[in-house]
VOKOL-296168 format. One line per 2 residues: number of its first residue (from 0); their letters; for each residue x, y, z of N, C-alpha, C. Coordinates in nm, 3 decimals, m for minus. Layout:
% residues N
NUM) a) X/Y/Z/X/Y/Z/X/Y/Z ~ ...
This chain:
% residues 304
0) xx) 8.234/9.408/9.963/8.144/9.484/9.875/8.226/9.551/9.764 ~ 8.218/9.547/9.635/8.233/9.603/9.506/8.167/9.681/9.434
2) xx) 8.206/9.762/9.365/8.091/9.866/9.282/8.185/9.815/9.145 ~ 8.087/9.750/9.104/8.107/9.736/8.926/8.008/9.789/8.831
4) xx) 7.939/9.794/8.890/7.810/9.858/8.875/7.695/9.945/8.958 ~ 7.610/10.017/8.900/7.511/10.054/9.032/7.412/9.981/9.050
6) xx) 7.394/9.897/8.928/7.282/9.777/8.928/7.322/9.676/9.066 ~ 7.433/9.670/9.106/7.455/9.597/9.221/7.408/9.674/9.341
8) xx) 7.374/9.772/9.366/7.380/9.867/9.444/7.242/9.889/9.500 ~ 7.202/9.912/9.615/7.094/9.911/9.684/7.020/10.048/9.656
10) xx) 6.966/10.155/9.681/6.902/10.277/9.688/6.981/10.329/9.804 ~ 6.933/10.252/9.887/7.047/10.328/10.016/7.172/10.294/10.043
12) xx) 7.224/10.218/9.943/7.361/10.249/9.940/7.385/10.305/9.909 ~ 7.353/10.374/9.797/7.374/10.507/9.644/7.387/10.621/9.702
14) xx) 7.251/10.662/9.785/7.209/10.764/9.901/7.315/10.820/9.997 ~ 7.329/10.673/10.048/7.421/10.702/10.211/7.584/10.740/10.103
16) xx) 7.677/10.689/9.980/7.755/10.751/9.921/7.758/10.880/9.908 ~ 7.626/10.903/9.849/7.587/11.071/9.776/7.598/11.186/9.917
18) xx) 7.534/11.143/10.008/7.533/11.219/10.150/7.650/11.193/10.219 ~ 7.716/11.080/10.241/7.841/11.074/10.299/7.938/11.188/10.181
20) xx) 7.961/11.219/10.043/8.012/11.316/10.013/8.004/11.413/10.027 ~ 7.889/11.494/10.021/7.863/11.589/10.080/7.927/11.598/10.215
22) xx) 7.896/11.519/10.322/7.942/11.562/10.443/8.098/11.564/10.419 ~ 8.174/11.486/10.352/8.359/11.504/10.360/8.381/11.601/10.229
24) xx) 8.274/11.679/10.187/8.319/11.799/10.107/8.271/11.927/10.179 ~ 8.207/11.896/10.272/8.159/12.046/10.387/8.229/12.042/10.505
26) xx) 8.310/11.921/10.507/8.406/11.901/10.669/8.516/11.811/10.595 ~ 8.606/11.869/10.534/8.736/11.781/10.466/8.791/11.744/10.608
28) xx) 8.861/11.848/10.692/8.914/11.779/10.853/8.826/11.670/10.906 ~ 8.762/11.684/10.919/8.684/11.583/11.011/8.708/11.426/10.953
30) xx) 8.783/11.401/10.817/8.820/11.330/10.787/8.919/11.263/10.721 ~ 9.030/11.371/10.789/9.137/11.368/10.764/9.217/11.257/10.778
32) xx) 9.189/11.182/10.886/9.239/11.092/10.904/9.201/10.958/10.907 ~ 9.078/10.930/10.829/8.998/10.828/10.815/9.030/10.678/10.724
34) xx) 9.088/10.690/10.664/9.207/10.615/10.584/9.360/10.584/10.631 ~ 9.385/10.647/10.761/9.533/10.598/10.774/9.591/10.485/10.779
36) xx) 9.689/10.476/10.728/9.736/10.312/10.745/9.679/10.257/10.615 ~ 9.578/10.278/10.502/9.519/10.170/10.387/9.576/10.273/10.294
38) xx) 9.593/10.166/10.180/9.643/10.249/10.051/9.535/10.152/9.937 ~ 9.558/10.242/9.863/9.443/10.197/9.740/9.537/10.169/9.652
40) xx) 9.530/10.044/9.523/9.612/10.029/9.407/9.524/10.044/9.325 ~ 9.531/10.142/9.201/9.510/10.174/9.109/9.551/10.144/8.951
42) xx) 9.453/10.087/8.918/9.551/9.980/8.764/9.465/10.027/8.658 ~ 9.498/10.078/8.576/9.465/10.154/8.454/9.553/10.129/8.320
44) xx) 9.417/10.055/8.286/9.430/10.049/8.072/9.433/10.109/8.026 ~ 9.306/10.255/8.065/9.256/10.355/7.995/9.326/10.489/8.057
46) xx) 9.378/10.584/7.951/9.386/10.700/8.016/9.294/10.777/8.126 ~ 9.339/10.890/8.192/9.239/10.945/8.275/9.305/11.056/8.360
48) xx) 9.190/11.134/8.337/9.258/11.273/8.415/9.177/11.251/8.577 ~ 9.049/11.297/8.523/8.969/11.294/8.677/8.941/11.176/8.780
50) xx) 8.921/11.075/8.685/8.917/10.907/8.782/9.088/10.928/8.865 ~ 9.203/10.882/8.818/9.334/10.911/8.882/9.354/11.008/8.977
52) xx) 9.307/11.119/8.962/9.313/11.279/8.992/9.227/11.251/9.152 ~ 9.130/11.170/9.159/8.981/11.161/9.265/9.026/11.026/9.329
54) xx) 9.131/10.920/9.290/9.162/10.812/9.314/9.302/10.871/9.417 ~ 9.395/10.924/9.367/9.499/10.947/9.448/9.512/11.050/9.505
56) xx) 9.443/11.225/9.518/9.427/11.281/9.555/9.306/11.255/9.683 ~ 9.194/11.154/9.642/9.101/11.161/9.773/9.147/11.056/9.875
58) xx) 9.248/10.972/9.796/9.324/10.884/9.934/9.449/10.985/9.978 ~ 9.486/11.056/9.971/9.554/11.150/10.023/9.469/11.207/10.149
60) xx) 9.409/11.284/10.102/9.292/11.366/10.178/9.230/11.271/10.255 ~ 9.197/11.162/10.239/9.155/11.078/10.394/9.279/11.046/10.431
62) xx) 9.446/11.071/10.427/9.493/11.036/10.521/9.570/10.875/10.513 ~ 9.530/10.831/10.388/9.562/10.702/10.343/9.670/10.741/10.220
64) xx) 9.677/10.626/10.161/9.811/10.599/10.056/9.727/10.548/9.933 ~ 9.838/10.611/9.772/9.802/10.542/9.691/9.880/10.469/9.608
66) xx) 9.839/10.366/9.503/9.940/10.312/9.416/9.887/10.340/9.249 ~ 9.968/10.426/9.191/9.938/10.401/9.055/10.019/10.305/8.973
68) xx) 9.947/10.190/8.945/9.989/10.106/8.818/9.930/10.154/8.675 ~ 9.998/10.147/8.611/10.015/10.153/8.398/10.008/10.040/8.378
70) xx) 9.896/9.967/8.369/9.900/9.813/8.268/10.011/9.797/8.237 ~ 10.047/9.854/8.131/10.188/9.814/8.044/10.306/9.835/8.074
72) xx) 10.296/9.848/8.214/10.444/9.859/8.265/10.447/9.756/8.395 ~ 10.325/9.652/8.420/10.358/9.523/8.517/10.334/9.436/8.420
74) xx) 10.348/9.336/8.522/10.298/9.170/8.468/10.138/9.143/8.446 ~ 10.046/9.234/8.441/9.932/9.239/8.439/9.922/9.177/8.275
76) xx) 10.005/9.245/8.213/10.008/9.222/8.084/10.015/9.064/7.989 ~ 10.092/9.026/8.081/10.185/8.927/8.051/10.084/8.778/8.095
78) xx) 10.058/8.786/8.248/9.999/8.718/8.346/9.873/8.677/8.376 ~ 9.796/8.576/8.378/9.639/8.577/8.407/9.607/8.668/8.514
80) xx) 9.476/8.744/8.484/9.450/8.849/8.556/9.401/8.789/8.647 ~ 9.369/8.679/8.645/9.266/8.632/8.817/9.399/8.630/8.891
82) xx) 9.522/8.572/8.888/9.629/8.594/8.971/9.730/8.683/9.026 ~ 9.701/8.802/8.947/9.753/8.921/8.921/9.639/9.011/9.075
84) xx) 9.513/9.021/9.024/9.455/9.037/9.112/9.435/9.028/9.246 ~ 9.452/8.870/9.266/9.469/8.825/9.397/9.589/8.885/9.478
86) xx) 9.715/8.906/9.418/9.853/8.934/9.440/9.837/9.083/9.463 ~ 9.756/9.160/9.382/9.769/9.285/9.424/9.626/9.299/9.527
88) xx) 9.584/9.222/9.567/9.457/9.250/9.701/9.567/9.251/9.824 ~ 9.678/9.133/9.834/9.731/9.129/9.931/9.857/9.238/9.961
90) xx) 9.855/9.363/9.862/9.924/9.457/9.892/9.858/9.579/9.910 ~ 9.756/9.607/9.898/9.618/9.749/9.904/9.485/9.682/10.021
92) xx) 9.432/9.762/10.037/9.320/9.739/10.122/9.183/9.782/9.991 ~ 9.192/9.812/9.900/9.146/9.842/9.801/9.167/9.813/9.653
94) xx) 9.090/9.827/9.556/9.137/9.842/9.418/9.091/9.923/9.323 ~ 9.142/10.030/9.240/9.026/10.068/9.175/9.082/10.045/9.055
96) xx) 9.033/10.020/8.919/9.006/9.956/8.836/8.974/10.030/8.704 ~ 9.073/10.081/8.598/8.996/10.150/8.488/9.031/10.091/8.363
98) xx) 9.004/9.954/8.305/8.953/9.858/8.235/8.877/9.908/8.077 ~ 8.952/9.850/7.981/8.857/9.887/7.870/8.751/9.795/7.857
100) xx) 8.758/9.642/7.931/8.654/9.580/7.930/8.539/9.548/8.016 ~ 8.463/9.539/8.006/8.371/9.498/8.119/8.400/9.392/8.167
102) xx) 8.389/9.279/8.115/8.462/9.142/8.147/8.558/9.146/8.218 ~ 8.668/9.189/8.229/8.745/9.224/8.250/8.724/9.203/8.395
104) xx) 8.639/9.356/8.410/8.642/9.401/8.574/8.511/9.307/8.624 ~ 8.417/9.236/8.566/8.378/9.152/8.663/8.460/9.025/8.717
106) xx) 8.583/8.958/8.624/8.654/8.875/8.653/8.751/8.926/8.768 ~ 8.806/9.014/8.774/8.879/9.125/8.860/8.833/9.105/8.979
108) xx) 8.682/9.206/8.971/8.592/9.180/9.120/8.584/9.005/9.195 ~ 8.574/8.924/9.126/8.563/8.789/9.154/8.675/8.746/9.194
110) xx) 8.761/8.761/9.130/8.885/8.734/9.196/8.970/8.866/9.298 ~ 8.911/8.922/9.299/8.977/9.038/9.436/8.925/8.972/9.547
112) xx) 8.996/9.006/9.675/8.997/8.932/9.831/8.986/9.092/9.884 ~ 8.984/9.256/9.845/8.960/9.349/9.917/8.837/9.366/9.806
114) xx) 8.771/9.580/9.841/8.678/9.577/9.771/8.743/9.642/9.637 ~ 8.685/9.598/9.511/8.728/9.659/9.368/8.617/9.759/9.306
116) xx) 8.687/9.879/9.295/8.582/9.957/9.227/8.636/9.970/9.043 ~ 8.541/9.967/9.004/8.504/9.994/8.863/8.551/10.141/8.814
118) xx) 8.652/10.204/8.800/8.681/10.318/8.725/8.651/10.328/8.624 ~ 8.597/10.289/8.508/8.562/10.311/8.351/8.565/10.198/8.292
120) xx) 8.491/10.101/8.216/8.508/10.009/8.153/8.414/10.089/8.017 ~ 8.407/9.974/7.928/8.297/10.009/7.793/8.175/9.977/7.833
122) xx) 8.135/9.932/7.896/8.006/9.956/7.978/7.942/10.057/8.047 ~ 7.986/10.035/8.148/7.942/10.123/8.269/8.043/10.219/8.339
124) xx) 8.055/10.319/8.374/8.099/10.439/8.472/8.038/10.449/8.592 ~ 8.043/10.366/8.698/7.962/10.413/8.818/7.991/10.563/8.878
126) xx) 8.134/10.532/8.944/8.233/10.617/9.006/8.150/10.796/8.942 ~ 8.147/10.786/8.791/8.082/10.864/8.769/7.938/10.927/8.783
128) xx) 7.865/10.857/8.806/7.760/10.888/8.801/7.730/10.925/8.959 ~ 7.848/10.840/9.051/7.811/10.892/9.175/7.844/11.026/9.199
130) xx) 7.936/11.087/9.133/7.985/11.220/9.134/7.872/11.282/9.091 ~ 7.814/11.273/8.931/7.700/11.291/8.922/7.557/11.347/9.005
132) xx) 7.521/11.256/9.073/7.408/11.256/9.180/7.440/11.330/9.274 ~ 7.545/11.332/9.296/7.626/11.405/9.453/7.589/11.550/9.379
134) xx) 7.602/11.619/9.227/7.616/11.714/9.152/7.463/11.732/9.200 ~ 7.401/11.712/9.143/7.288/11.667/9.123/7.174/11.716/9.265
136) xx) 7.240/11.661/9.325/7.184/11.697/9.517/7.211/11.794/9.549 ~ 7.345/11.889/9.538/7.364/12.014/9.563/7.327/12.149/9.483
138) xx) 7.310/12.093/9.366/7.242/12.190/9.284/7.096/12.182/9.259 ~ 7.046/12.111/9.240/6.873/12.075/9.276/6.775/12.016/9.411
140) xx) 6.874/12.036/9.506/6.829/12.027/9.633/6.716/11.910/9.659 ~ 6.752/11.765/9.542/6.720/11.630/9.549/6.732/11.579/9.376
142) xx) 6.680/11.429/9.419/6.758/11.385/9.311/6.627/11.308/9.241 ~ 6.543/11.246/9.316/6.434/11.221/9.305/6.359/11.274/9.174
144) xx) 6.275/11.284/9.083/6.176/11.343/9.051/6.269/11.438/8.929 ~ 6.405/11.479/8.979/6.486/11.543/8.858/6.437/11.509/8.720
146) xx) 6.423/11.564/8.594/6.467/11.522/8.508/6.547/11.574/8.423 ~ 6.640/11.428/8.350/6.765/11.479/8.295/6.758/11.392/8.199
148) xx) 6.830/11.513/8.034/6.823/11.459/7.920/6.933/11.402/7.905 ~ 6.971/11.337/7.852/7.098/11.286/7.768/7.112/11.303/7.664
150) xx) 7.207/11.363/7.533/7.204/11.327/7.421/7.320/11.360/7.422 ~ 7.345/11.261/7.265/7.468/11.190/7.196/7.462/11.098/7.156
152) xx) 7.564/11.018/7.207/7.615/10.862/7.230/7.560/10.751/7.318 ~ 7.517/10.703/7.292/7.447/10.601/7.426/7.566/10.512/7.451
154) xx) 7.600/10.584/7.560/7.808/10.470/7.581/7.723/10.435/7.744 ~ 7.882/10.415/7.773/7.873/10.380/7.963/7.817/10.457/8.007
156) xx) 7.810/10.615/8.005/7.833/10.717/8.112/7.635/10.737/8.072 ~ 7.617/10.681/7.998/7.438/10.695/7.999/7.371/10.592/8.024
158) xx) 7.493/10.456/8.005/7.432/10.359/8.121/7.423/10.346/8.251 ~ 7.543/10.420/8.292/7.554/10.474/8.432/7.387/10.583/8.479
160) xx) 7.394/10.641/8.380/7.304/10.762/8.409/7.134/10.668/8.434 ~ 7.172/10.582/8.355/7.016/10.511/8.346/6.982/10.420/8.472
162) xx) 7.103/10.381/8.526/7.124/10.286/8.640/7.095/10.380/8.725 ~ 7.153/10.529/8.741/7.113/10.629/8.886/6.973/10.640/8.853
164) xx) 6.884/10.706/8.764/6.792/10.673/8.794/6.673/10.566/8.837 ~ 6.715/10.464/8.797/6.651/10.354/8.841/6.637/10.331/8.979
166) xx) 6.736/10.362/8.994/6.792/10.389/9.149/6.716/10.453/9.262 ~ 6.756/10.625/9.209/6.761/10.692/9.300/6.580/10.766/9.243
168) xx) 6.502/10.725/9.150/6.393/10.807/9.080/6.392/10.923/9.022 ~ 6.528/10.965/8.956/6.568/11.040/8.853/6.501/10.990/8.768
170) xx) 6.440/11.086/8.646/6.385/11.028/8.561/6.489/11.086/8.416 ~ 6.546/10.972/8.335/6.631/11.023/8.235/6.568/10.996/8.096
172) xx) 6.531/11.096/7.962/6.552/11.079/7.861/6.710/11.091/7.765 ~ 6.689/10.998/7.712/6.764/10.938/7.590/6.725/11.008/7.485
174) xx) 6.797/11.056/7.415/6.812/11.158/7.268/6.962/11.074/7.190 ~ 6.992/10.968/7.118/7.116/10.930/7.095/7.082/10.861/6.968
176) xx) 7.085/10.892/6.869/7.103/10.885/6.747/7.205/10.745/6.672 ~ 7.303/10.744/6.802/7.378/10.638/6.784/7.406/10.534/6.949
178) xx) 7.453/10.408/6.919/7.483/10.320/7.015/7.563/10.250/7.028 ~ 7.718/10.281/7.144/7.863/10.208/7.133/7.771/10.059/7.159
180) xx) 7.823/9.958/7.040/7.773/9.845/7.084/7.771/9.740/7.177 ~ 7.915/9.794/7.265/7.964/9.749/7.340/7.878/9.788/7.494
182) xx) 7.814/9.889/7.484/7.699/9.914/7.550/7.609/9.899/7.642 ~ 7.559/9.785/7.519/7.426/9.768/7.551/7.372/9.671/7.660
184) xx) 7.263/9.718/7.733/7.261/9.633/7.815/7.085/9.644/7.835 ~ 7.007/9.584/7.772/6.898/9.555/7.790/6.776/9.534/7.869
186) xx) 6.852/9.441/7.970/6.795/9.389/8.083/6.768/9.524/8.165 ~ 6.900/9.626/8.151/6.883/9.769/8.266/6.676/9.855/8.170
188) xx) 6.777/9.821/8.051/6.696/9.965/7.949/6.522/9.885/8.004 ~ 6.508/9.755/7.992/6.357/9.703/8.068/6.328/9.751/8.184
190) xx) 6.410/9.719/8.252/6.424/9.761/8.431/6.347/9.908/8.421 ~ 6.442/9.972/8.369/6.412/10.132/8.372/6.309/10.147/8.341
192) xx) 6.274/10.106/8.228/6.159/10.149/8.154/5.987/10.093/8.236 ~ 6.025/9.993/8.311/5.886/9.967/8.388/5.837/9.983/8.482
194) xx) 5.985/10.087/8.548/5.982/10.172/8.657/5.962/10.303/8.660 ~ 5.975/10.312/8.485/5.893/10.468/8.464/6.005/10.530/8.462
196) xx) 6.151/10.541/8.475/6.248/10.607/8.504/6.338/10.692/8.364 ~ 6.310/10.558/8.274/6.389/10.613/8.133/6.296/10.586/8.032
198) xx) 6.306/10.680/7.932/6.260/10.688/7.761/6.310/10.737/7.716 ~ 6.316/10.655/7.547/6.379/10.723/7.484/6.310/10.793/7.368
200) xx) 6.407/10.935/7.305/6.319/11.016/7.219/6.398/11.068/7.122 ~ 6.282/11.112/7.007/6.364/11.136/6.894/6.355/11.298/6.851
202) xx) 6.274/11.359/6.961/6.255/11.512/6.998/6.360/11.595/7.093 ~ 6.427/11.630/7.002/6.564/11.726/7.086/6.495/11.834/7.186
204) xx) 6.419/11.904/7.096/6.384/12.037/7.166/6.287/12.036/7.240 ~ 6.189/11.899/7.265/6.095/11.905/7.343/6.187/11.824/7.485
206) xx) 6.243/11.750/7.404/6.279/11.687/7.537/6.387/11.783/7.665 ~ 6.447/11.858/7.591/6.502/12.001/7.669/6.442/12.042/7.738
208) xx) 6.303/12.106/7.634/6.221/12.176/7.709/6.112/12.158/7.894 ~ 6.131/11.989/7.871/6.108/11.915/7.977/6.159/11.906/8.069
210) xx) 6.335/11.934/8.100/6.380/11.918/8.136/6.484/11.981/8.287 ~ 6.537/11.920/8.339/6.598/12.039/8.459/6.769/11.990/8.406
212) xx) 6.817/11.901/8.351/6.902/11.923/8.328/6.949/11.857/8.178 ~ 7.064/11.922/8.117/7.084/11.804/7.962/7.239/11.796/7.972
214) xx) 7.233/11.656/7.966/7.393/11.624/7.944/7.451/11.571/7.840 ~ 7.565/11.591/7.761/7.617/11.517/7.723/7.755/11.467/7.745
216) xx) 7.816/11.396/7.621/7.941/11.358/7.650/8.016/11.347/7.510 ~ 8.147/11.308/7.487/8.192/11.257/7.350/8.136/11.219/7.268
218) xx) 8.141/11.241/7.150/8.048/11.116/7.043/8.168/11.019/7.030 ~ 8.297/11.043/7.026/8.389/10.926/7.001/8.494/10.908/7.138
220) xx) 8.553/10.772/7.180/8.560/10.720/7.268/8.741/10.776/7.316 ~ 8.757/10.859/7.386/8.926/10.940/7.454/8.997/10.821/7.354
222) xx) 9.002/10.662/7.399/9.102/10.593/7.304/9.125/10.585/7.172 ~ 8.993/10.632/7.071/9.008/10.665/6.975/9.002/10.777/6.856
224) xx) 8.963/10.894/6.968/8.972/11.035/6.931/9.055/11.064/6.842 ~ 9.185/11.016/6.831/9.316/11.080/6.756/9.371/10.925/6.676
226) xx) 9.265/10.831/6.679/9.378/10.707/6.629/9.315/10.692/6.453 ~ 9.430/10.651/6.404/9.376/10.666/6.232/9.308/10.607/6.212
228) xx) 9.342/10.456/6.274/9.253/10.328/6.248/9.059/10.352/6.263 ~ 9.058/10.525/6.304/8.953/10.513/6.371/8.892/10.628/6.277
230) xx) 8.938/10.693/6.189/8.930/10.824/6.133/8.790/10.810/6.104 ~ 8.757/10.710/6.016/8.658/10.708/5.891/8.512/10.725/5.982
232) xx) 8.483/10.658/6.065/8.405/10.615/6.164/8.382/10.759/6.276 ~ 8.496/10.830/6.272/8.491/10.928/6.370/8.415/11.045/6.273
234) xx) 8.451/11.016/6.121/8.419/11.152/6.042/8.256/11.082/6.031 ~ 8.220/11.033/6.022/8.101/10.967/6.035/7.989/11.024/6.114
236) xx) 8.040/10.982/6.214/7.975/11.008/6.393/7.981/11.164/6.356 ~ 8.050/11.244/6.340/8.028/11.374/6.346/7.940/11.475/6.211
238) xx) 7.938/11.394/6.169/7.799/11.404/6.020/7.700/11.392/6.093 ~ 7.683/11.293/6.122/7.549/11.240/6.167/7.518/11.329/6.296
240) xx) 7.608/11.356/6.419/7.578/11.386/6.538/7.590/11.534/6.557 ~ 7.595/11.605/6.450/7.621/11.744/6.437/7.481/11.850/6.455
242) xx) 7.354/11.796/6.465/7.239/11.804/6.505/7.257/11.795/6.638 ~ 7.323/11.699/6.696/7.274/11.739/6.871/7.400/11.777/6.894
244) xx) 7.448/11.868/6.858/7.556/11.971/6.987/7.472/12.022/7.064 ~ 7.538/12.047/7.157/7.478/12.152/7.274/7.525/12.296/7.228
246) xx) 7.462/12.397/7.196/7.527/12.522/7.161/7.424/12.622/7.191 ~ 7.457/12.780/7.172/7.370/12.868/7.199/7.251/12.835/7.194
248) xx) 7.230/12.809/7.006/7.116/12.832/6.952/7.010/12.704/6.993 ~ 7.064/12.606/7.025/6.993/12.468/7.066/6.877/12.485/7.236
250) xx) 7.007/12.582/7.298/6.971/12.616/7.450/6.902/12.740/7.505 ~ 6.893/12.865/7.372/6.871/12.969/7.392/6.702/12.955/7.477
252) xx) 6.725/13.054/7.568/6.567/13.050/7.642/6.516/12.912/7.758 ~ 6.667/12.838/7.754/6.588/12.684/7.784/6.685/12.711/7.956
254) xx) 6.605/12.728/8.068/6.596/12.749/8.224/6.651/12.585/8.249 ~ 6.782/12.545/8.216/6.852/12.414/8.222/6.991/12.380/8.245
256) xx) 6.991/12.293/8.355/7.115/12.318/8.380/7.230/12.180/8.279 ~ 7.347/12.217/8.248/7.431/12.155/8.133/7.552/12.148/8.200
258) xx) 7.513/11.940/8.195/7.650/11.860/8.270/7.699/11.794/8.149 ~ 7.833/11.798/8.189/7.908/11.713/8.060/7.993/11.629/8.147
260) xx) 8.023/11.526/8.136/8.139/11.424/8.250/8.314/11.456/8.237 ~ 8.306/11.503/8.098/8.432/11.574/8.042/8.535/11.473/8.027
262) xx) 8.680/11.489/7.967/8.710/11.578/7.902/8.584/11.644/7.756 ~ 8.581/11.756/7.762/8.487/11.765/7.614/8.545/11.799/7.481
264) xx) 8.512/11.819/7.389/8.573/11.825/7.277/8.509/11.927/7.238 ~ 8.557/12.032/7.271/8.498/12.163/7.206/8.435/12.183/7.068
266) xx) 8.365/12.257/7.028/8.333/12.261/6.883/8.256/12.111/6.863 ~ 8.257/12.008/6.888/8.226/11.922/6.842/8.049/11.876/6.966
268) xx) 8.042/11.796/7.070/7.938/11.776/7.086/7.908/11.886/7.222 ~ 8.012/11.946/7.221/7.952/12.068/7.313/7.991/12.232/7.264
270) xx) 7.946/12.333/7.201/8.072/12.452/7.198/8.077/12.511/7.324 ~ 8.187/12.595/7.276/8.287/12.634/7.363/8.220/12.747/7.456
272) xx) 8.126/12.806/7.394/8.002/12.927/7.479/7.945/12.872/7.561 ~ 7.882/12.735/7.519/7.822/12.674/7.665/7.914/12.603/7.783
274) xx) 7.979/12.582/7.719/8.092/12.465/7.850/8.140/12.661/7.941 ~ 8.121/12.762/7.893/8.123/12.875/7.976/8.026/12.946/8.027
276) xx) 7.894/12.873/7.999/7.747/12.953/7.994/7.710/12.899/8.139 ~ 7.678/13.050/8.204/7.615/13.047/8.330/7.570/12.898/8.389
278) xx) 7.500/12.864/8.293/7.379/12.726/8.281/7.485/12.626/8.330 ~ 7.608/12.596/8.309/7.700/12.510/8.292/7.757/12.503/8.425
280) xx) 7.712/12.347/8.473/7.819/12.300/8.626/7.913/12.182/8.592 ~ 7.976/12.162/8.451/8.067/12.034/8.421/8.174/12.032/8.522
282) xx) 8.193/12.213/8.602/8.354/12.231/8.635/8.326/12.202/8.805 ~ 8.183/12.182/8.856/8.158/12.167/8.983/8.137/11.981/8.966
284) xx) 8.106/11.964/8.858/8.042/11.851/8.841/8.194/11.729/8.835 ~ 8.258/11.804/8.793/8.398/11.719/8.760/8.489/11.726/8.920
286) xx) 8.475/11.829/8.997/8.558/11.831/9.120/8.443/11.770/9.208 ~ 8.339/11.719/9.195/8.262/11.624/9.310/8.308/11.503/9.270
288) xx) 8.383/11.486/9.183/8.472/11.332/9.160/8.547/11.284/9.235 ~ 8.608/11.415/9.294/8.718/11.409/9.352/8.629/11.339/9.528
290) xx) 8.528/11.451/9.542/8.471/11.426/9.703/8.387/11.294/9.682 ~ 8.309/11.274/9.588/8.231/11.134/9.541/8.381/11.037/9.582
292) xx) 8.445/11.055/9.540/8.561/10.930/9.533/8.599/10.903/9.684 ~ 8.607/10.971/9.760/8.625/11.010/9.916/8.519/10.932/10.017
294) xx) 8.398/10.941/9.943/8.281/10.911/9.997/8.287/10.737/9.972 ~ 8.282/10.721/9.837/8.292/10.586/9.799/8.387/10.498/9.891
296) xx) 8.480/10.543/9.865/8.608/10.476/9.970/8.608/10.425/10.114 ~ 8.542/10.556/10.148/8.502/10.551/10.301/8.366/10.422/10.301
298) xx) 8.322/10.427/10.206/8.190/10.309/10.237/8.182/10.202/10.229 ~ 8.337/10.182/10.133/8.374/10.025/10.068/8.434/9.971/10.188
300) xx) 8.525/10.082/10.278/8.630/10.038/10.366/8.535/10.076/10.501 ~ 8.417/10.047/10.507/8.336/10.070/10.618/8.363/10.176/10.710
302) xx) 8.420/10.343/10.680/8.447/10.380/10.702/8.371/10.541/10.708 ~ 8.244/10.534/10.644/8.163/10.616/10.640/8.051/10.669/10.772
């Protein structure tokens, strides 16, 4: 079993993840030793604080081993990845995977012989969104029936978001002005939409007002935040997307709770008052990555 997606993913698989974290974040001992003997290899294109951080810290904490690989410092680089893959299944009992492509990691998953999880591609964020829901369950005491806005960027982490609801009967609006094209994925945005789960809107303040929770994320992508090649396009995005910050005056009066997946970019699609405002669980929401990642592991390695 693989998570490349949540579209692969059953309801009660999603579930039994979300509740299996919870239980190894209310009883860390009790599973202390649930991983001994397996180590996870970890191969990363993309930078990352919290995926790495929830990858080698939660195989610690079960009691298991980890491996961090840097793309650019194996033969991954060099080497066809279907063989690269295979070679590193027969040294991990695991893989997790943070890929700038999607392609990428479904060729990966196909050619892995253990299970491969999806850490970040330009698509989809599962890993995240399971942290997410796990957020999600402990602070709204279900997940069901929630509703949660999105605005920004329509990247991975709101395809992810659109996939949990489909899922789990979260119901998510879309507020995104813009769309990484790399994205898109259609077939989900139908799915959703005839299940009643997602719409999209061009009403900021009503759709708040609807709402139990609003998230956002970056308008421009960690790899190209700071790159020149990327300037023109970034000054762009922030013209245009300077209408949906999350800030006082956007939130004032609004009984809502405000997730961001983070890192955030202060001043820019979140300020700096709200990422500190009561309302705000990004900093609970970002350490269930760590127990989401724990949970996941344990379920891939039948160990839940």
């Amino acid at each position: 079993m693989n998570l490349v997606s949540l579209k692969d993913w059953s309801t009660t698989d999603i579930i039994e993840v979300v509740e299996g974290s919870i239980a190894v974040k209310n009883n860390p001992e009790g599973y202390a030793n649930a991983t001994s003997r397996r180590s996870l290899a970890m191969l990363f294109q993309k930078t990352s604080t919290r995926t790495r951080c929830a990858g080698e810290v939660g195989m610690t904490q079960l009691g298991g081993h980890s491996v961090y690989l840097d793309w650019r410092t194996t033969n991954f680089a060099l080497a066809d990845l279907r063989d690269e893959i295979r070679v590193l299944s027969a040294y991990s009992d695991a893989i997790l995977a943070r890929f700038l492509k999607h392609s990428d990691v479904v060729q990966a998953a196909e050619s892995a012989t253990v299970p491969l999880i999806n850490g970040c591609c330009d698509r989809y964020h599962p890993t995240q969104a399971l942290g997410d829901l796990m957020t999600i369950q402990e602070k709204c005491g279900r997940i069901e029936g929630v509703k949660l806005t999105y605005v920004g960027v329509h990247n991975n982490v709101c395809n992810s978001l659109i996939t949990a609801g489909l899922k789990t009967g979260m119901e998510v609006t879309v507020v995104a002005p813009e769309m990484n094209p790399a994205a898109v994925d259609e077939e989900l945005y139908e799915a959703a939409r005839k299940a009643g789960t997602y719409t999209v809107s061009d009403q900021l303040h009503q759709a708040i007002v609807n709402s139990d929770i609003v998230y956002t994320d970056t308008w421009v992508d960690m790899e190209f935040f700071t790159d020149p090649a990327f300037k023109e396009e970034k000054e762009r995005r922030i013209e245009t997307l300077s209408p949906y910050q999350l800030n006082a005056e956007l939130l004032v009066g609004q009984d809502v709770l405000v997730m961001h997946c983070l890192p955030a970019h202060r001043g820019y699609e979140i300020s700096g008052e709200i990422v500190e405002d009561p309302r705000s669980i990004m900093f609970d929401q970002s350490e269930n990555r760590l127990h989401s990642m724990k949970g996941l592991i344990l379920k891939l390695l039948g160990a839940l």
